[in-house]
C-alpha positions as a Markdown table, in Angstrom:
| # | Residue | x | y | z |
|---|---|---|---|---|
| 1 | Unk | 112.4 | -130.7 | -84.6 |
| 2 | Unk | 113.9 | -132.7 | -82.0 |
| 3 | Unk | 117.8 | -133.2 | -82.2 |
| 4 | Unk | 120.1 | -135.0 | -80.3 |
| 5 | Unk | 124.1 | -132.6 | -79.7 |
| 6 | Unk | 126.9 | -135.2 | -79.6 |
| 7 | Unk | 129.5 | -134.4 | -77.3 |
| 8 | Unk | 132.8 | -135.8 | -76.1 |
| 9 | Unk | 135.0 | -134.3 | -73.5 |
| 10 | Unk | 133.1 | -131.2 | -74.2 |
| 11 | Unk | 133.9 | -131.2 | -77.9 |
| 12 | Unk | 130.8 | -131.1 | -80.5 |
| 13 | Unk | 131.2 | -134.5 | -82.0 |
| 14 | Unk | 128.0 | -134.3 | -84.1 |
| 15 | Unk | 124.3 | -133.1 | -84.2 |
| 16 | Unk | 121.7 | -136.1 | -85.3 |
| 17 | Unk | 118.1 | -134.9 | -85.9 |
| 18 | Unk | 115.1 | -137.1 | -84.7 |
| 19 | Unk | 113.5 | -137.9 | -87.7 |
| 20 | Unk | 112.1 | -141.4 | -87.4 |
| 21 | Unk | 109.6 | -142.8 | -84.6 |
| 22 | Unk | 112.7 | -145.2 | -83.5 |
| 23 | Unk | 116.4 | -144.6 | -83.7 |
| 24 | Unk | 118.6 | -147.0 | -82.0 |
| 25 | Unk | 122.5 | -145.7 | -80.4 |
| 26 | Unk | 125.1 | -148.2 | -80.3 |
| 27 | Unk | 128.7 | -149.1 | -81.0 |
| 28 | Unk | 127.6 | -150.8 | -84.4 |
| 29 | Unk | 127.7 | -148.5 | -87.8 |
| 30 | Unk | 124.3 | -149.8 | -88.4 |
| 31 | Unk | 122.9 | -148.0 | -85.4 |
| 32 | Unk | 121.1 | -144.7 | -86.5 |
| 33 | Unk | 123.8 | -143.2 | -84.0 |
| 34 | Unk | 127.1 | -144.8 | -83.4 |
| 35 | Unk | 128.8 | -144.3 | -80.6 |
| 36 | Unk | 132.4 | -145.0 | -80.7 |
| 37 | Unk | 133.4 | -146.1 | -77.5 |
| 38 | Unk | 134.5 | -149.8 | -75.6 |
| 39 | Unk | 131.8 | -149.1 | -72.5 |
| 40 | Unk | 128.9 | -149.2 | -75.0 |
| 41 | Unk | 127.0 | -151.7 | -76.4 |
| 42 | Unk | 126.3 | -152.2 | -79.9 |
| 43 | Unk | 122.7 | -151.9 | -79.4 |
| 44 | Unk | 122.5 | -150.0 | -76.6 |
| 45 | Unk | 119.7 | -148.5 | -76.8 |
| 46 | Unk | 117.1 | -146.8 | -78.6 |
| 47 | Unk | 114.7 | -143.2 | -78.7 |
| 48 | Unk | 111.0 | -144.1 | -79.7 |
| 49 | Unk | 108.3 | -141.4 | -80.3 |
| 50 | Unk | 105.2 | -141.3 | -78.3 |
| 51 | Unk | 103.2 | -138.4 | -79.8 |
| 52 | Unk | 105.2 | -135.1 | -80.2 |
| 53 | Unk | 107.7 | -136.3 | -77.8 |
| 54 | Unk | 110.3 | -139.2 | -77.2 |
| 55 | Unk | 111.6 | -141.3 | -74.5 |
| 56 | Unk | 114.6 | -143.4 | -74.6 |
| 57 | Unk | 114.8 | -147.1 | -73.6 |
| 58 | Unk | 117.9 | -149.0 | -72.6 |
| 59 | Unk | 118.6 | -152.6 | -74.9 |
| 60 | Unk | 119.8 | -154.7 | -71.4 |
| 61 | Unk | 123.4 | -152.6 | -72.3 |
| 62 | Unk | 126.5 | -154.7 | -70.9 |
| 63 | Unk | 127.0 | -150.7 | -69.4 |
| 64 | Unk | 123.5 | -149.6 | -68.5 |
| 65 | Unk | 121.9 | -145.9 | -69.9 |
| 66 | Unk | 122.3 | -142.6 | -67.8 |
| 67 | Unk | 120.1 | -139.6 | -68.3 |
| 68 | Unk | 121.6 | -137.0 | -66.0 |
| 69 | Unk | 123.4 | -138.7 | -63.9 |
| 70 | Unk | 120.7 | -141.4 | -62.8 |
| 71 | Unk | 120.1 | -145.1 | -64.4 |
| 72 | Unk | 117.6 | -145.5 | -66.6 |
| 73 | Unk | 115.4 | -148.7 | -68.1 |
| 74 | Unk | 113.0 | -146.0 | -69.6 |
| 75 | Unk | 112.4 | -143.0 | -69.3 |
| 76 | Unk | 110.5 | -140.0 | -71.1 |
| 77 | Unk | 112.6 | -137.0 | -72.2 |
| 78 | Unk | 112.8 | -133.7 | -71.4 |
| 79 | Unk | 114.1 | -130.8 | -73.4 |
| 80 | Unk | 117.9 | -130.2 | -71.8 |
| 81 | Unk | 118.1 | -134.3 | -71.2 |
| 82 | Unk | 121.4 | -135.6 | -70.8 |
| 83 | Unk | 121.7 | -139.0 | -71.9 |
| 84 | Unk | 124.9 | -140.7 | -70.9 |
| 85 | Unk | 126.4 | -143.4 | -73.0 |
| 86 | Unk | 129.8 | -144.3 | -71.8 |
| 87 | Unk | 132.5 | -141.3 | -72.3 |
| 88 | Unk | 129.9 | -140.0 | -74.7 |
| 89 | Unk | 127.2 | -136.8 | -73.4 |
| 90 | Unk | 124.0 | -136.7 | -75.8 |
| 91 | Unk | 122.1 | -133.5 | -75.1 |
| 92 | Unk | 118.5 | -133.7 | -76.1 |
| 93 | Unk | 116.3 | -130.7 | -77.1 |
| 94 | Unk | 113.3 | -130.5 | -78.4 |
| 95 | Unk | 112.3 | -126.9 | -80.3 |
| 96 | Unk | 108.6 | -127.7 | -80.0 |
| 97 | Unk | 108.8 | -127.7 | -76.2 |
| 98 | Unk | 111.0 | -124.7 | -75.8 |
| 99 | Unk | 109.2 | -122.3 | -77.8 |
| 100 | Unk | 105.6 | -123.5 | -76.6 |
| 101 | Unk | 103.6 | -120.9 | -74.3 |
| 102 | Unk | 105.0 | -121.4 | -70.6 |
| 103 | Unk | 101.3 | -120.5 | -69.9 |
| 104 | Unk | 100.1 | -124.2 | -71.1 |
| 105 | Unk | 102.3 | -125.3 | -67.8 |
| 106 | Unk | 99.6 | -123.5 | -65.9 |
| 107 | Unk | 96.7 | -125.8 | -66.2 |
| 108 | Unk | 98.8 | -129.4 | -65.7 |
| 109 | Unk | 97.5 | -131.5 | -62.6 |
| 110 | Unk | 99.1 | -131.5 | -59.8 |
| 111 | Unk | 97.8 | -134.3 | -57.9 |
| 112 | Unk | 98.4 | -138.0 | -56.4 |
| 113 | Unk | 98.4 | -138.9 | -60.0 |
| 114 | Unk | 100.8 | -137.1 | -61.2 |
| 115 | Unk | 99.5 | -135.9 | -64.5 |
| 116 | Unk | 102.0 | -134.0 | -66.8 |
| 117 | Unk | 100.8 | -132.3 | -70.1 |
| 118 | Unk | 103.1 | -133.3 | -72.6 |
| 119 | Unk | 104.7 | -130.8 | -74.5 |
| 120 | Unk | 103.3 | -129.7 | -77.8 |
| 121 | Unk | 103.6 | -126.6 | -79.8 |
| 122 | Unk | 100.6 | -124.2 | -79.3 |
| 123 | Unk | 99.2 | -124.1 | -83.0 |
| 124 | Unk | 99.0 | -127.6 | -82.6 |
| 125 | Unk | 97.2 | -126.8 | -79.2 |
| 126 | Unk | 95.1 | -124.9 | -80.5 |
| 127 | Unk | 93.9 | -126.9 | -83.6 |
| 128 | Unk | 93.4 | -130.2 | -81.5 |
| 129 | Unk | 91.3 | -128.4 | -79.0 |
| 130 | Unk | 88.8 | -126.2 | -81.4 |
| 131 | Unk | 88.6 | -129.8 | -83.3 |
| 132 | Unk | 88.1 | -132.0 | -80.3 |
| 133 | Unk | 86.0 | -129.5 | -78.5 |
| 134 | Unk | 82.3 | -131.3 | -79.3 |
| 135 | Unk | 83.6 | -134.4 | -77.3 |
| 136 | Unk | 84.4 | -134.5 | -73.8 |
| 137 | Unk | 87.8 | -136.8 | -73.4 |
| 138 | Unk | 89.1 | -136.8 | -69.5 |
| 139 | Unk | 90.6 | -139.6 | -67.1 |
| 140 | Unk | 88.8 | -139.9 | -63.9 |
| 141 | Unk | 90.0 | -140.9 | -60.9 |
| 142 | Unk | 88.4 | -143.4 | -58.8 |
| 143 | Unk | 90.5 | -144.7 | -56.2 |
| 144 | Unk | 93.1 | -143.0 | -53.6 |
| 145 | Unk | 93.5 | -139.4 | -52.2 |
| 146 | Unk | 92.4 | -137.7 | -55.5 |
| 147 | Unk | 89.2 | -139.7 | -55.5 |
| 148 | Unk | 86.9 | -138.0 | -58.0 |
| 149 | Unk | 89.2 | -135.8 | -59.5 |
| 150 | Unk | 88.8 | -135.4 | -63.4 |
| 151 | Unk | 91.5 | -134.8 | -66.0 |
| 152 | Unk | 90.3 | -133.5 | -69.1 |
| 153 | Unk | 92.4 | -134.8 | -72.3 |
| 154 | Unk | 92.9 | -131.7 | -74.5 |
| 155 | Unk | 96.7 | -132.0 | -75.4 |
| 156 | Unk | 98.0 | -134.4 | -77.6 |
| 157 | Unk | 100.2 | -136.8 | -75.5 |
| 158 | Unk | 99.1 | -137.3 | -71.5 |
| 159 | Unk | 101.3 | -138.4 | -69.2 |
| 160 | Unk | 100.5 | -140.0 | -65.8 |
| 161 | Unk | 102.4 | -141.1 | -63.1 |
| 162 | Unk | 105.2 | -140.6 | -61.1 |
| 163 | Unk | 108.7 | -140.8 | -63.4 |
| 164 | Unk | 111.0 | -142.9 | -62.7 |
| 165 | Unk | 108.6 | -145.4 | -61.1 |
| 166 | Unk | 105.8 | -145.7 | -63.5 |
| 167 | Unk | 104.0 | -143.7 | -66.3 |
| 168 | Unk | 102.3 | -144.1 | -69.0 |
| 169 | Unk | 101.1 | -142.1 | -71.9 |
| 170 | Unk | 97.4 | -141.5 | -73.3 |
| 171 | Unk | 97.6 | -140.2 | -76.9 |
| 172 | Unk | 94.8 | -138.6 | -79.3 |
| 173 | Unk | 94.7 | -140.1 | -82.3 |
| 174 | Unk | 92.5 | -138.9 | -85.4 |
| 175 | Unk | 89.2 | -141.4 | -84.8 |
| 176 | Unk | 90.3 | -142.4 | -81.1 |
| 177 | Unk | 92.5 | -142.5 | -78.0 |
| 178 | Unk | 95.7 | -144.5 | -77.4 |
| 179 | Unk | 97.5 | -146.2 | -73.9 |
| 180 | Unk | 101.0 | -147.0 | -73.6 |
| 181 | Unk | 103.5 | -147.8 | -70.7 |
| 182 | Unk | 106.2 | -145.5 | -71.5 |
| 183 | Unk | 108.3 | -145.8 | -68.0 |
| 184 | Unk | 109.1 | -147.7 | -64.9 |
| 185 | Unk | 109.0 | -151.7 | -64.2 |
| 186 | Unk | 105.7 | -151.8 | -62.4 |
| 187 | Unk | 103.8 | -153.1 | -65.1 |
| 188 | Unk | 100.3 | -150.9 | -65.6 |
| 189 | Unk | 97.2 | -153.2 | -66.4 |
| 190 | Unk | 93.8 | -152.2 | -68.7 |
| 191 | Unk | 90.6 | -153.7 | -67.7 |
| 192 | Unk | 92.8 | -155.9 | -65.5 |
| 193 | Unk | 95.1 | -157.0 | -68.4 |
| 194 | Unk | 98.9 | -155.9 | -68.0 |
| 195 | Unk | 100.1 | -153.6 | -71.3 |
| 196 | Unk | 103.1 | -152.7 | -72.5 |
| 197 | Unk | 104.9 | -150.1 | -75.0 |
| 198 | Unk | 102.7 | -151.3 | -77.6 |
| 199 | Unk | 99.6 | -148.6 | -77.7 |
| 200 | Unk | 96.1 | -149.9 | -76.9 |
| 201 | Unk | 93.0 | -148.3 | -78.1 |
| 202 | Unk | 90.7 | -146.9 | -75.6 |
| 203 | Unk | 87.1 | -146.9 | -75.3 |
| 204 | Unk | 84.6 | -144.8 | -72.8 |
| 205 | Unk | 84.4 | -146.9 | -69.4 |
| 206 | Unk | 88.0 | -148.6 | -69.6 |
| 207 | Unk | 89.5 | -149.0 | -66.1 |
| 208 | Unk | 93.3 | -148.6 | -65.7 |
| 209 | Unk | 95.1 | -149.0 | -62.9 |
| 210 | Unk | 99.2 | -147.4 | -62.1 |
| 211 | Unk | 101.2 | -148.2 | -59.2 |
| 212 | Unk | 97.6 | -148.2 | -56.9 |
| 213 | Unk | 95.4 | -146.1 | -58.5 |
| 214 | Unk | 92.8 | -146.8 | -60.6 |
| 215 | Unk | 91.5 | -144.4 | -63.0 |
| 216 | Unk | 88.7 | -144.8 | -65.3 |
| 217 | Unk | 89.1 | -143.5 | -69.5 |
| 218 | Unk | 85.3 | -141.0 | -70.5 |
| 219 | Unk | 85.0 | -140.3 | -73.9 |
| 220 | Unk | 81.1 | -138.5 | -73.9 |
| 221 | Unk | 79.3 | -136.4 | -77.0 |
């Protein structure tokens, strides 16, 4: 479960579970999170899941949204996050990614790409795999340095790209594969059509292309 520890001044101010694919923070008592304070927004802004984990997106706050320090449009979370919202410290951890096997770390891509397995707890792993394991799901890269270079898709939620500058997140579904833009403000495009947050469904031979590199979706038997 995937929690969000209130602080103020280093005082515990409250503990709010992520239980809902969107919760929004603000000054308003309609906000799934109020935040009492003049330097925040009453929407301010808002912590949307993308598979088993959760980014946080700023509303166009009068303020602007931290997370450690560093301004933020959007942004994917990491277990530890601090998300600043004036006076007001957030902390965000996530028990599925601190108690999954560090050994899953192992096998993530460290290339020109930037491809980061998203954290998901091993059972779950596991399952997907052994269930998955008939088709062949990867991302292939056909431009730049890493020319050639193949990503298989066995977790749940991949992200690619650099954070901070621009990411987006492929997602297994039950009967197919997802795209999103999850960070950054260069906009990613599909088949040479620009997408957003909303998810778009995949098929085998789709071309994407993120800050320069293209990278084509394979989804064999």
């Amino acid at each position: 479960m995937a929690k969000l520890i209130v602080t103020l001044d280093d005082n515990l101010i409250n503990v709010v579970s992520i239980d809902k694919n969107r919760m929004t923070l603000g000054r308003r008592p309609y906000n799934d999170v109020m935040v009492d304070n003049l330097a925040v927004s009453g929407e301010h802004a808002a912590i949307q899941a993308i598979g088993s984990e959760f980014y946080v997106e700023d509303l166009n706050s009068t303020n602007g949204t931290y997370i450690n320090g560093k301004k933020v449009k959007r942004q994917i979370l990491q277990t530890g996050d601090q998300i600043e919202l004036g006076k007001y410290i957030l902390k965000y951890i996530n028990e599925a990614t601190e108690t999954k096997d560090a050994a899953s770390h192992s096998n993530g891509q460290n290339i020109d790409t930037n491809v980061q397995d998203s954290s998901v707890e091993d059972t779950l792993y596991q399952f997907e795999k052994t269930r998955f394991a008939e088709v062949y799901v990867a991302v292939k890269v056909v431009s730049g340095p890493a020319i050639g270079k193949e990503i298989p898709l066995v977790k749940v939620v991949t992200t690619i790209g650099k954070p901070g500058e621009a990411v987006i997140a492929i997602t297994k579904r039950p009967k197919n594969y997802v795209v999103a833009h999850v960070e950054g403000v260069m906009q990613p495009t599909l088949n040479g059509v620009p997408f957003g947050i909303d998810a778009v469904t995949l098929k085998n031979g789709d071309l994407f292309e993120l800050a320069g590199t293209a990278m084509e979706f394979i989804e064999a038997s």
